[in-house]
N, C-alpha and C positions, 0 to 999 in steps of 0.2 A: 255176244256183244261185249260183255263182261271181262272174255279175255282179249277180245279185241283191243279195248279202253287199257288195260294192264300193261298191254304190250306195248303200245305207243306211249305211255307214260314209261316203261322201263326205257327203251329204245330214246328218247328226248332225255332221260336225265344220263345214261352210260354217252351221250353224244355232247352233253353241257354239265359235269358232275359238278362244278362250282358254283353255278346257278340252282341246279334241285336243290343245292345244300341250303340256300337262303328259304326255301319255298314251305310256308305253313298249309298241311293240308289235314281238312277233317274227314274221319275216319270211320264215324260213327258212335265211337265212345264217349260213354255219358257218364259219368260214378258220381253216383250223388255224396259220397263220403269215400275213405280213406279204403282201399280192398285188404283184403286179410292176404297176406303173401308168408308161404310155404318154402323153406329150403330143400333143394334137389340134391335130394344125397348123392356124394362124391364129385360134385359139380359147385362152381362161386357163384349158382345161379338160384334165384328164385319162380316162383310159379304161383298162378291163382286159383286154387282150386275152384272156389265159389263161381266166380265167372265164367261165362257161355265163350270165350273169348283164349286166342292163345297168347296169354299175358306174362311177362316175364321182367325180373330187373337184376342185372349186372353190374356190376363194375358203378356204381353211383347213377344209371338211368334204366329207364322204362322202355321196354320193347316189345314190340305188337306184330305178330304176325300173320296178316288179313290183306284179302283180297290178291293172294300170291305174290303178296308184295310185305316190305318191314318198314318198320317205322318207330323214330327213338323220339325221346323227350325226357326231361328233368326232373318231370311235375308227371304226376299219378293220375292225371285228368287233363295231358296236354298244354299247351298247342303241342302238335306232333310233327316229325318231316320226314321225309321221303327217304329210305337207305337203301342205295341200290347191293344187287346183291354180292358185288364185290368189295362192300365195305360192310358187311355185319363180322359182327367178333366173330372169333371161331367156337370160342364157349357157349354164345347162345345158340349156336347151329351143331352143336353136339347133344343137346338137349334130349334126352328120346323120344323117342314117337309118342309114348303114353303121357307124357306132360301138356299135352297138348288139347286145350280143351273142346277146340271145335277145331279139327283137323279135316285138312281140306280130302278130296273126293281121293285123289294119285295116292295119298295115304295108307289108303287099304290095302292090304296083304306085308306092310311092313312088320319087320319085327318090334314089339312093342318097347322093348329094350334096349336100342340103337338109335342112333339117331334117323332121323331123315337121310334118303340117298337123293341127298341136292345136286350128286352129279349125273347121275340119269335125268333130274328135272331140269337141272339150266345147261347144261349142255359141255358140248367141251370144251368149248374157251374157256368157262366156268371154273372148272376142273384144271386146265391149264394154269388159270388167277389164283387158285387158291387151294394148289397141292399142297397134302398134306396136313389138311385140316381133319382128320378124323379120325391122325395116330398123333397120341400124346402118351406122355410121360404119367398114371393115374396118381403115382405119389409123390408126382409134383404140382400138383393141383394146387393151386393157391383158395388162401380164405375167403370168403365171400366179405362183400362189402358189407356196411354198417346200414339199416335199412333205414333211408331220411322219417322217423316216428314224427316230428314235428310235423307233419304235412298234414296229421290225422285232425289237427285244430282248426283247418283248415277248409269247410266243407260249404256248399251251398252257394249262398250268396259271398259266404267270405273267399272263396277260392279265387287266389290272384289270375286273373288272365292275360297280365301285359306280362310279359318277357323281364323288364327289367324290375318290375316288382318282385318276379320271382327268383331273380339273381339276388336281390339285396337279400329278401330274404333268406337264401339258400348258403349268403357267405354270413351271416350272424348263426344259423341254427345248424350249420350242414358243414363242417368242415373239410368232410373229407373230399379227395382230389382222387378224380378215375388213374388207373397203373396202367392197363392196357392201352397200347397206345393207340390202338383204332379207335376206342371209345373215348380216350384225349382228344383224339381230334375231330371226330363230331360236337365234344363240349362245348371246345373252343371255338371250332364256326358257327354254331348255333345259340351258343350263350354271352361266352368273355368278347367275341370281336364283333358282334352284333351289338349287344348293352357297351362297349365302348364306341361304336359308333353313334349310336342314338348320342348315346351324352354328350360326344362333342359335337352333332347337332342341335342340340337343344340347349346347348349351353351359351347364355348371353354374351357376348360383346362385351366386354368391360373399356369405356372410354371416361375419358376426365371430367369433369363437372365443364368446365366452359372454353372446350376444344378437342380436338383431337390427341392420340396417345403424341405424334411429335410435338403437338404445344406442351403437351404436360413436361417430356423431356427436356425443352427447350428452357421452361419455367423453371422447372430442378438444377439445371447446370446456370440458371441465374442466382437461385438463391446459394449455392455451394462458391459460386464466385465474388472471391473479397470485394465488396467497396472500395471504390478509391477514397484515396485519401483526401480531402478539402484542405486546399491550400491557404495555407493560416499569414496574415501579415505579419510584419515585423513587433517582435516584441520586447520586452526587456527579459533578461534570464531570471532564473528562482532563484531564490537565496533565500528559500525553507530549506532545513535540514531534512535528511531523512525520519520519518515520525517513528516511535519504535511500534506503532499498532499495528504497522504490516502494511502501511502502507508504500509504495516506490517511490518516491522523488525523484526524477532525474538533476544529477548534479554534472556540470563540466570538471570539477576538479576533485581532490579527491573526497571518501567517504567522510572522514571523520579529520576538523582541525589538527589531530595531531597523529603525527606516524614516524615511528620508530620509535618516538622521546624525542622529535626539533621538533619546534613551532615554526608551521607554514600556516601563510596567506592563505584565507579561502579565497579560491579563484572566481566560486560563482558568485560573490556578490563583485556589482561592476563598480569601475572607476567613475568617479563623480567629478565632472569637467572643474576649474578654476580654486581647486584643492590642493595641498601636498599631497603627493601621494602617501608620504611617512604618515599622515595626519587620518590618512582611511586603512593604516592597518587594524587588525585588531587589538584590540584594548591589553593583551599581555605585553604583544611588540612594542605601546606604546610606552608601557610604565619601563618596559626595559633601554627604551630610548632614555627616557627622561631623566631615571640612575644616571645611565652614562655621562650625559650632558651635565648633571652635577656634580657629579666625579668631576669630568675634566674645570669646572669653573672653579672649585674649590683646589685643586692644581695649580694652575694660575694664579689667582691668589698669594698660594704658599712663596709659591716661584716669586711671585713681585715684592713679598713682602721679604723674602731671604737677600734680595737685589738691595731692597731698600736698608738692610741692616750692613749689608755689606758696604753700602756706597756710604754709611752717616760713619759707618767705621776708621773709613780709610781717611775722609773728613777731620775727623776726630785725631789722627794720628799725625796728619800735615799740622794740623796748629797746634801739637804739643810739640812736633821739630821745630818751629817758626818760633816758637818759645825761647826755646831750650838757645837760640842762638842768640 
């Protein structure tokens, strides 16, 4: 019945691989604390001794191979999920026979030194999917990953079980990023695009205090748009100077009474009805008027009084001829 069950779960997830991948399933592992893990010489893999269990961690996860079936996770106590057999790395299936702490029954008579002959057990499609998995290069073997120690703080009642507790987790204390890219891509649908889904599930709404996001818009393109201007009546122009404190005045004519060296009229103070105009210049125009005008009456003068010497003269000279005859 046991392999009954095995096979309709392999069989449903090779039929729907993008759904098994979402699918948390318990396994039976319990660890009350952190396992003591074993590096496999000439292999980037680890192993647990101590454990009844064939327990291993690669490439930044944990991988479990029970009930003829694999199964990865992040966390040294799960949640776990389902890997079908055409998506386990090839490192942890080069493993050898003797790393294996409770190896299943087909096991026996292998060599203890080679790996499992997974293609006599899964068959030849198998074999087909995943030629070439049992000749590599030994001195190119890459390093083993860094093994997550912070986890060991970790035990009990403190062990995280939600998913995205242990993503936050796992980016402050766990730096490292899986290389292989089969085991990238389990990360990432199991961890990064699950914990970004929740989040932007569970992430509020954000609207305005009293309306919707387009009132709020509609509000911001009010307060960004100038006031109009209030239309002011009619009034008399300034005729303040400009102040030197910094402040503007607007003036109609120019800045300052004098420009170039001539005296002009300031323009902005106005005309005052039933006035000369001469009489509303400024006070140098006037004193320069008022010269002039005594200039010329003191002219005049001269003039009438040179007429007058002239006219008593000529005067003068008729009645000494009037004489003389």
């Amino acid at each position: 019945m046991l392999k009954i069950r095995n096979a309709l779960i392999v069989l449903g997830m090779l039929m729907s691989p993008m759904a098994s991948a979402a699918v948390q399933v318990s396994i039976g592992i319990n660890l009350p604390a952190y396992p003591q893990l074993v590096h496999v010489p000439g292999y980037p893999v680890y192993y647990a001794p101590r454990m009844q269990a064939n327990y291993f961690f690669y490439d930044g996860m944990y991988w479990v191979f029970q009930g003829d079936n694999w199964y990865a996770s992040s966390w040294y106590n799960g949640p776990w999920w389902f890997v079908e057999p055409y998506a386990v790395p090839v490192y942890v299936l080069r493993v050898p026979v003797r790393y294996y702490r409770q190896p299943p029954s087909y096991f026996r008579g292998w060599r203890p030194d080679t790996p499992p002959r997974w293609s006599n057990h899964w068959g030849r499609d198998w074999e087909q999917h995943r030629s070439g998995w049992d000749k590599w290069d030994r001195r190119a073997v890459p390093a083993p990953a860094p093994l997550p120690a912070y986890q060991r703080q970790y035990s009990g009642d403190r062990y995280p079980r939600h998913v995205e507790e242990q993503r936050e987790l796992q980016q402050q204390r766990y730096r490292y990023q899986p290389r292989d890219p089969v085991v990238r891509k389990h990360y990432q649908e199991h961890y990064q695009e699950r914990y970004q889904e929740r989040a932007v599930q569970s992430a509020p709404v954000q609207q305005g205090r009293q309306g919707a996001p387009e009132d709020r818009s509609s509000r911001q393109q009010d307060i960004q748009r100038p006031a109009p201007r209030q239309q002011e009546g009619p009034s008399a122009p300034r005729s303040q100077s400009p102040q030197r404190g910094g402040e503007n005045v607007q003036r109609s004519g120019p800045a300052s009474p004098r420009e170039g060296g001539m005296n002009v009229r300031d323009s902005s103070r106005p005309p005052q009805p039933g006035l000369d105009p001469r009489r509303q210049q400024t006070p140098r125009l006037q004193d320069r008027d008022e010269r002039t005008q005594g200039s010329d009456a003191t002219h005049e003068q001269r003039r009438d009084q040179a007429r007058d010497r002239d006219h008593n003269r000529d005067q003068d000279q008729r009645r000494d001829r009037d004489h003389n005859r």
